[in-house]
ChimeraX commands (.cxc) that place a marker at each C-alpha (Angstrom):
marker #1 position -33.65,36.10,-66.06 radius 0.5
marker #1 position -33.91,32.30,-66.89 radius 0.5
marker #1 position -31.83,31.12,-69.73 radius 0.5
marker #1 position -33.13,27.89,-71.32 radius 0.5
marker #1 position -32.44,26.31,-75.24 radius 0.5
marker #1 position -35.38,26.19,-77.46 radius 0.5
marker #1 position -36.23,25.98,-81.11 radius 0.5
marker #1 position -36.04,29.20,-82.55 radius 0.5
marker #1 position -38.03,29.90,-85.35 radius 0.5
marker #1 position -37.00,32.15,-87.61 radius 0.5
marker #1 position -33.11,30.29,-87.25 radius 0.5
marker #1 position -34.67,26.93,-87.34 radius 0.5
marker #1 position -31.82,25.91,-84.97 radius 0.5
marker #1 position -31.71,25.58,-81.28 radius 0.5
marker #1 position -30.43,28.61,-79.19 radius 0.5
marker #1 position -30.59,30.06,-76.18 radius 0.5
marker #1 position -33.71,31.82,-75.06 radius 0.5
marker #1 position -34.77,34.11,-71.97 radius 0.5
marker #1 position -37.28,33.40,-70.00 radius 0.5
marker #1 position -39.46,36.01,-69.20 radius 0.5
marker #1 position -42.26,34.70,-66.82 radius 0.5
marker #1 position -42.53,36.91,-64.16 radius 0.5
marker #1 position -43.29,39.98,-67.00 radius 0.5
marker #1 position -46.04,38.11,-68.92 radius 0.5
marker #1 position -47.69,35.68,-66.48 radius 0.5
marker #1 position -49.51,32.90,-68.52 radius 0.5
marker #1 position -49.38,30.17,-66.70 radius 0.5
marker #1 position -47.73,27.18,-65.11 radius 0.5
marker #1 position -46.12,25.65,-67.95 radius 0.5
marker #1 position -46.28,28.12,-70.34 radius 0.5
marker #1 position -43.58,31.47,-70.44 radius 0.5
marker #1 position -42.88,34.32,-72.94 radius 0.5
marker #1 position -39.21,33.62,-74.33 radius 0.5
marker #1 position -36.98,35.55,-76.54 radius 0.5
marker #1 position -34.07,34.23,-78.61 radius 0.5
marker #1 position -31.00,35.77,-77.73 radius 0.5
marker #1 position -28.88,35.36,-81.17 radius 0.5
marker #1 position -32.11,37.11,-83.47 radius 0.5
marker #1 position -34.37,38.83,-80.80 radius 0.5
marker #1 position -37.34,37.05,-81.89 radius 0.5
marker #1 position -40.36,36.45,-79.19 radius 0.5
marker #1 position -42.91,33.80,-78.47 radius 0.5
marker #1 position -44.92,31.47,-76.59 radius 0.5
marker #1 position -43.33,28.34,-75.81 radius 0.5
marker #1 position -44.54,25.32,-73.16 radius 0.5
marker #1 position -41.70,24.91,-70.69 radius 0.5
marker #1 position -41.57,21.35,-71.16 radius 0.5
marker #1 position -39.94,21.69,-74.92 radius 0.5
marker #1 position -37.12,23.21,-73.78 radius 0.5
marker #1 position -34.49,21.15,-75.10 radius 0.5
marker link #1:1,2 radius 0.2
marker link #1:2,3 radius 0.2
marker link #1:3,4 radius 0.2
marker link #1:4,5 radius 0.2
marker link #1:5,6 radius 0.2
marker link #1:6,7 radius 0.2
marker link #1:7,8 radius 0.2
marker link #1:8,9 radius 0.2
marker link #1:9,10 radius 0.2
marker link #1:10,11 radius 0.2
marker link #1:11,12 radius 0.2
marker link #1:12,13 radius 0.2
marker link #1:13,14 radius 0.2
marker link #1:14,15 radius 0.2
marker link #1:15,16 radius 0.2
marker link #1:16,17 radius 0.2
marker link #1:17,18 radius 0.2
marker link #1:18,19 radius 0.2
marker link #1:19,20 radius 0.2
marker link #1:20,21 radius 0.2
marker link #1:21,22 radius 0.2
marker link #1:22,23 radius 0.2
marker link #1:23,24 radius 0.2
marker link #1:24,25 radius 0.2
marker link #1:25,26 radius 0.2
marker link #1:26,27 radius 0.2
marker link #1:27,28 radius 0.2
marker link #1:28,29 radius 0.2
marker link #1:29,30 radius 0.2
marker link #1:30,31 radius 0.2
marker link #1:31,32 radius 0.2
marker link #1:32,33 radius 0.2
marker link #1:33,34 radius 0.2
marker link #1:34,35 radius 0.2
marker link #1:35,36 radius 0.2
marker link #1:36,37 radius 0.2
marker link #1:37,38 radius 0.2
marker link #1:38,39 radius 0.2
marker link #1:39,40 radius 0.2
marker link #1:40,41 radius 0.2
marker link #1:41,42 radius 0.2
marker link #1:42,43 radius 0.2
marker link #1:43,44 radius 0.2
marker link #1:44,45 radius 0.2
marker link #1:45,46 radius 0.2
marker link #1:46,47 radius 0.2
marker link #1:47,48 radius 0.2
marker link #1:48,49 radius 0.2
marker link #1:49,50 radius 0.2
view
């Protein structure tokens, strides 16, 4: 698992997120991630983590 910092939003504040792209293949640049302080899930592009 892949920890990387990304705009959660239902917090509306940056927090760590895992990074789960070998479950949910979507692409290159593209991974499922889920916030680890709320539990939320969702698409993000790789390239806005921050």
């Amino acid at each position: 698992m892949e920890k990387q910092r990304f705009l959660c939003r239902v917090e509306k504040e940056i927090t760590d997120h895992s990074v789960l792209k070998n479950e949910v293949p979507l692409g290159m640049e593209v991974a499922l991630v889920q916030c680890l302080r709320c539990g939320v899930m969702g698409i993000k592009k790789l390239a806005d983590a921050k």
